[in-house]
N, C-alpha and C positions, 0 to 999 in steps of 0.2 A: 109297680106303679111309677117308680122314679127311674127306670129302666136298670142295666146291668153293674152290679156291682164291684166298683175300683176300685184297686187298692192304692194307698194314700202313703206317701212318704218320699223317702230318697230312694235309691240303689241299692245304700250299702245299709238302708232299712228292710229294704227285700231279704236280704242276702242275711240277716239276719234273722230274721223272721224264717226264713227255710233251713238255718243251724238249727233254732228252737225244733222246728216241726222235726228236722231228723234226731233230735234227742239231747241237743244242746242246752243250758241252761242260760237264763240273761240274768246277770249280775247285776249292772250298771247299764244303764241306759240314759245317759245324757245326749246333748247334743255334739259334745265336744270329746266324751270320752265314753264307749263301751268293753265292758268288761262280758267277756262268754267264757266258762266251765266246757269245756267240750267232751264229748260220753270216752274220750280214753285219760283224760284225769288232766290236759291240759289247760291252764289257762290262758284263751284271747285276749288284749290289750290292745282295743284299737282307739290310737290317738287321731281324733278328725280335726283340720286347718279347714277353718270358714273363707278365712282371707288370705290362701294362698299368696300372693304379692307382699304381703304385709308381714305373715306370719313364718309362711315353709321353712328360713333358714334358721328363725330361732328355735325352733320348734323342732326342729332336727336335729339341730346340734345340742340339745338339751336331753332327749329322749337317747341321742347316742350312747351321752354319759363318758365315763363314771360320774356316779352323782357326785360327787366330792368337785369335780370339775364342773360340773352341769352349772353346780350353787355357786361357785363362782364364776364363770360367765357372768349370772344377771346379778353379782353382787356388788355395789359401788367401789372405787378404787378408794374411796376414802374411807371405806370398811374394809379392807384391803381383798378387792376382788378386782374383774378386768373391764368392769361398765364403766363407763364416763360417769363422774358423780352426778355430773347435770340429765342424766335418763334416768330409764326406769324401765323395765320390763312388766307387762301387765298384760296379763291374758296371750302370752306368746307375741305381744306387739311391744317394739321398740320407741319410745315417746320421750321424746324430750318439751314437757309441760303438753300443751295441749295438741302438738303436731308427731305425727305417729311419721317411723325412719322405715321406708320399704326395705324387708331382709330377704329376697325373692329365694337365697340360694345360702347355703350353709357357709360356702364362701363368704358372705357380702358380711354377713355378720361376724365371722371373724377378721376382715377386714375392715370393719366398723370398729371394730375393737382395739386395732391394732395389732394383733397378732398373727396375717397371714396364715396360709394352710397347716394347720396340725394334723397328723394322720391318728387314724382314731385310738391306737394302741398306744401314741404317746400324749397322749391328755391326762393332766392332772392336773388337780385343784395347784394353783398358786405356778400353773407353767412358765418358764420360760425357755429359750433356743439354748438346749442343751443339757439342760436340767430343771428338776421342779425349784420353785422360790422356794 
């Protein structure tokens, strides 16, 4: 009656949706984070950026990790982490009060930070050029 029947979502809800059908399990289904069991015992972890522009470099350079480092990135330097104490990290976006800081590129936000490229095997909580604080 209402003609042929579409399937409704994004891409990587398709692509989801055909893991389940070949015997995949859905964990988590948010919009920002799904989790898939996959039938040889591994678990998917897929982190989705709404607002690439806005979001990509923080969101990257957090998920890189180690978490130890991760949590300090978005933690204030007045709690002795590498944020400016006037932001804030909220939902993978950079804010300082009500104006959000574009991080396009993992770069930008360590450059935002002040601390230039880290290569990702020397990241750690409290880094500095040369050694951890």
């Amino acid at each position: 009656m209402f003609g042929n029947i579409v399937a409704t979502g994004s891409e990587i809800d398709v692509a989801v949706r055909q893991l389940v059908q070949a015997g995949a399990r859905l964990l988590k289904n948010g919009p920002r984070y799904k989790q898939i069991a996959l039938p040889d015992g591994i678990n998917l972890d897929l982190f989705l950026v709404l607002q690439p522009a806005q979001q990509w470099g923080v969101l990257f350079a957090i998920r890189t990790g180690p978490a130890d480092f991760s949590k300090w990135l978005v933690t204030p330097r007045k709690d002795g982490g590498a944020l400016p104490s006037y932001c804030c990290v909220q939902d993978g976006v950079v804010r300082n009060g009500d104006t959000i800081m574009p991080m396009p590129e993992e770069s930008d936000f360590f450059d935002f930070l002040g601390l230039g490229w880290i290569e990702p095997g020397q990241r750690q909580a409290g880094w500095s050029r040369g050694k951890a604080a």
